[in-house]
C-alpha positions in Angstrom: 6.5 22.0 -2.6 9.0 24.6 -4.0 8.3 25.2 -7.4 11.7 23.3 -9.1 10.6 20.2 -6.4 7.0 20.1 -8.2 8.9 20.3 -11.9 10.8 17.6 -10.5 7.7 15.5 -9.8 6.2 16.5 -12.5 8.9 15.2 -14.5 9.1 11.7 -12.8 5.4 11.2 -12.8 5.6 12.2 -16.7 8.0 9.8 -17.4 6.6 6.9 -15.6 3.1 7.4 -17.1 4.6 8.2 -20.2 1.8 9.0 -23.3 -0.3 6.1 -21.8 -3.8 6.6 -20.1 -3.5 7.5 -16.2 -6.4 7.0 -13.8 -6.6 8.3 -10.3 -9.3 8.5 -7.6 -9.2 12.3 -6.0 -11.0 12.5 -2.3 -12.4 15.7 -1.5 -13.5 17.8 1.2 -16.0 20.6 0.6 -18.4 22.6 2.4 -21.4 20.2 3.1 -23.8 22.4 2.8 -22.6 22.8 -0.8 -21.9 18.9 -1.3 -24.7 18.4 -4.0 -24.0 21.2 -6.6 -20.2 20.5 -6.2 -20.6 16.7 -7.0 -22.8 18.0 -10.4 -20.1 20.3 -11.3 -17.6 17.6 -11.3 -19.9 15.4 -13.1 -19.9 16.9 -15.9 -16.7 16.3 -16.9 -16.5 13.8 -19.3 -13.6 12.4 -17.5 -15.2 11.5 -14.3 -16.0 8.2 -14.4 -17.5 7.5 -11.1 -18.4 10.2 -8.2 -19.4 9.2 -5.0 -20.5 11.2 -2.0 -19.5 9.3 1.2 -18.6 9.3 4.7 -15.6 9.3 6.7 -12.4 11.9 5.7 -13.3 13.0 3.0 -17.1 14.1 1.0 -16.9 13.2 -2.3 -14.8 10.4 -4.2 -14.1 10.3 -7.6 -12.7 7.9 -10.4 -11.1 9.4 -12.9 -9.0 8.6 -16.5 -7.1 10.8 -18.5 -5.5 9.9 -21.9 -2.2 11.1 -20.5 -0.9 12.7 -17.1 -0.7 16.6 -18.0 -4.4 16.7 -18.6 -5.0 15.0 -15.3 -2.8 17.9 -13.7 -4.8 20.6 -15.5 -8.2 18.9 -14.4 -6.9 18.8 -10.7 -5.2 22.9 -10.7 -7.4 24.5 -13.3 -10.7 22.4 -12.7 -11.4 20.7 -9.0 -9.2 24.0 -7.3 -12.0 26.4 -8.8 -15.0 24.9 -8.2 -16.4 27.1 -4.7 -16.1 25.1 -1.8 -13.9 22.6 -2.4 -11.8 22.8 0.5 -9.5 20.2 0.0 -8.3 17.5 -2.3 -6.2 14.3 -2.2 -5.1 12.4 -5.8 -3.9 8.8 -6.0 -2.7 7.8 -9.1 -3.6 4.2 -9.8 -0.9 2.1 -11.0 -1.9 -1.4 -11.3 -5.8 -1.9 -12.1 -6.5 -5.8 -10.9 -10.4 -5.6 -11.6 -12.7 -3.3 -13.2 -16.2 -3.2 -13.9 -16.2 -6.8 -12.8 -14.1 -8.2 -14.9 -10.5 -9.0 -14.0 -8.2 -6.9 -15.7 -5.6 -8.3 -18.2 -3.2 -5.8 -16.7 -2.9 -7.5 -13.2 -2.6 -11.3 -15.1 1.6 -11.1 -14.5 1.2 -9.9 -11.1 -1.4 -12.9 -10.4 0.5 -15.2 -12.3 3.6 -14.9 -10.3 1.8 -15.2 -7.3 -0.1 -18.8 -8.1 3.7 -20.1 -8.8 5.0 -19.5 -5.2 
């Protein structure tokens, strides 16, 4: 991505998020042998609410929330890109949160109301 198509992005993502708290899970590749000390430097960012080491695509898995979406950006360029042997990263943003921590969210109560009615 050219650099005016990411200020572009950028911009849209901004605006969609707005101010309000953005969450995404970010799947990573990294260099097994390094897997451990990797998943410890990521958790201990404050942010990181869940880290998982897995199998599959990708190594490690994490859950993270950010009060807004330029200090997810930072995390992502300034944080996960330095740490050694991360080889690779993938970030979905999360836009509707139906259930969390076991508990239904109120966010997803439109989308599940809507969907009783049909």
């Amino acid at each position: 991505m050219h650099n005016k198509e990411r200020s572009e992005y950028d911009s849209v993502i901004s605006s969609y998020f707005g101010e309000e708290q953005v969450a995404a899970i970010i799947h990573m590749k990294v260099e097994t042998k390094d897997a451990d000390v990797i998943a410890e430097a990521i958790s201990e960012h404050d942010n990181v609410e869940n880290l998982y080491l897995v199998t599959g695509d990708t190594d490690l898995v994490a859950v993270v929330k950010f009060q807004t979406y330029p200090q997810l950006k930072r995390f992502l360029v300034e944080t996960i890109s330095s740490i050694p042997g991360v080889k690779e990263s993938k970030t979905a943003m999360v836009v509707t949160t139906f259930k969390e921590g076991g508990e239904c969210s109120s966010e997803a109560e439109p989308a599940l109301a809507a969907s009783t009615n049909k």
